[in-house]
N, C-alpha and C positions, 0 to 999 in steps of 0.2 A: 504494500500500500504506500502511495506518495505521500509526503509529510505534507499538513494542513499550511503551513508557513513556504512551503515550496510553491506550492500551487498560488496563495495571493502574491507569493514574490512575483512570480511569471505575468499574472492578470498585471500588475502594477510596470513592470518592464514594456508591455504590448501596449499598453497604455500608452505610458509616454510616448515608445517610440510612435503611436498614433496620433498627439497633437491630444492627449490626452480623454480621448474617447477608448472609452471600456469595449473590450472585444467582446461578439459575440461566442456564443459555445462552440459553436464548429468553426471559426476564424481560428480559437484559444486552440481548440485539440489542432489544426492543422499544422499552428507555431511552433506546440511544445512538445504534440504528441504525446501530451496526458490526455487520456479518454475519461466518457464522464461515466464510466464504471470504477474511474480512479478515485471517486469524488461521490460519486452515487449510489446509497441514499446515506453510508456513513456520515459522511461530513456535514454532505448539507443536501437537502431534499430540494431546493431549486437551482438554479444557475445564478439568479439575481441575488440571493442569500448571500452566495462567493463573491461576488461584485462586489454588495452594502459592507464585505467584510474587510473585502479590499480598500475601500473610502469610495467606490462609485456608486452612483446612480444605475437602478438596472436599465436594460434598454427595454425603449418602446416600441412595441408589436407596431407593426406597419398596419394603418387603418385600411382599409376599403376603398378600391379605386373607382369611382361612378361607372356606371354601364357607357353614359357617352363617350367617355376617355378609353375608355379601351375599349368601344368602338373603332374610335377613331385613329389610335394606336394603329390597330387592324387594319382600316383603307388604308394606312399609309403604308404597310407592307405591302397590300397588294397594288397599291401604284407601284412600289420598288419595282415589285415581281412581273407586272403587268397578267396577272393574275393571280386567284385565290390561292393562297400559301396551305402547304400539309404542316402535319404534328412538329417535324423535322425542321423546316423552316422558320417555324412561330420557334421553336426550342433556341435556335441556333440566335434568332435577331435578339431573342431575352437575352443569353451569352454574352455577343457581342456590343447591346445597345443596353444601359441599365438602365434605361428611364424606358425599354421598351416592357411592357408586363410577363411575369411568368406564364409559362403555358397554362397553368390551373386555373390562372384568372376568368379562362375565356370557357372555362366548364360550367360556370354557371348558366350560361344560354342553352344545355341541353343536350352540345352535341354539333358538330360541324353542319347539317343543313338549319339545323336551328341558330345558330349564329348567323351563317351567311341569310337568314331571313330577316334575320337581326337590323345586320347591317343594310340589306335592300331596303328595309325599313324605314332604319335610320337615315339613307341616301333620298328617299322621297319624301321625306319630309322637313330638310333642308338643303338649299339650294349649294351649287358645287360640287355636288355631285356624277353628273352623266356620267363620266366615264366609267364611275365603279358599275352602273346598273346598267352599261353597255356590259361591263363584261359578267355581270349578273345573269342578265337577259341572254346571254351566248351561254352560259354553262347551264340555266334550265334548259334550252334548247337542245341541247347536243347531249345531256346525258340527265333523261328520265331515273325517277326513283321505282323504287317497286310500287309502291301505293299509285303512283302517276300512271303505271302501265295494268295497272287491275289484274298484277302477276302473282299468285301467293308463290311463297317459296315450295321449294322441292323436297319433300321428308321422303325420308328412303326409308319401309320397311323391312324383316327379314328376323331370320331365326338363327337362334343358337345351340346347338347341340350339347349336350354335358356327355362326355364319352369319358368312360371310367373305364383304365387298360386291364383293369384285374376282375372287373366286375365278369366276364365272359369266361372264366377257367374255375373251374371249382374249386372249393375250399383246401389247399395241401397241398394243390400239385404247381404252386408259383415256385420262382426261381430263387426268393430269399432263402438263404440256409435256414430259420427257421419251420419253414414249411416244408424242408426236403427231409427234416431231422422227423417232424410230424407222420411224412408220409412213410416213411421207411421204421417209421415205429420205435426209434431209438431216444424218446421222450423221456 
């Protein structure tokens, strides 16, 4: 176990050298590579416990980003892209852009055609838009949903056989030595 005094040493080092802002938990284990099973629930049952013990303030959960902002975050990918971004893409711009939203963000809407409804939505109901619901209007067009083509999916039924290798030979005459010992009468 890591000593209690080593670990706020470290929190109070990452500090400084951060302009005095307290590291979060996983910033902390990436620096020192004390995990919070080092620390977990021993010492202290939260992360901000360690903090207030170090002299900081805990940090503040990140509030809630409005639905229009990451919205709009969103057309502005898909202007980049000049069309609607996959999973990989929205991943990659959060990455590289940090004021762009994590991917989780955008699961509140449902679901990838529930968002892109979202945002056609949101494009008709303020002006500046066209070109997202130009390319809107091209991806309903070219690639129907199942519900849009009155297709139900395709369940495949079929059977399973339970086939038992010994059930077919009568009692004594299988090939473990116990049943040859049975057969031959030398029990």
């Amino acid at each position: 176990m890591i000593d209690k005094s080593h670990i706020i040493s470290e929190i109070r080092r990452i500090a400084n050298a951060n302009g005095g802002k307290s590291p979060g938990r996983l910033v902390f284990e990436g620096e020192t590579g004390i995990k919070q099973s080092d620390w977990y629930p021993d010492t202290w049952l939260r992360w901000g416990e360690a903090l207030a013990e170090a002299g900081y303030a805990p940090n503040k959960l990140k509030g809630r980003i409005e639905d229009d902002v990451v919205i709009e975050k969103f057309i502005g990918l898909v202007r980049e892209l000049h069309r609607f971004p996959i999973l990989g893409e929205i991943r990659r711009k959060a990455k590289t852009d940090k004021s762009f939203p994590g991917h989780t963000r955008f699961d509140r809407f449902g679901g990838k055609e529930k968002l892109i409804e979202a945002v056609a939505d949101h494009c008709r109901g303020n002006p500046g838009f066209d070109d997202i619901l130009a390319l809107y209007d091209q991806l309903k067009s070219s690639s129907p949903t199942v519900s849009e083509i009155g297709r139900e999916p395709k369940v495949v039924t079929g059977f399973v056989y339970l086939m038992i290798p010994w059930a077919s030979k009568p009692i004594g005459t299988g090939c473990s030595p116990i049943s040859a010992v049975k057969v031959n009468g030398l029990s």
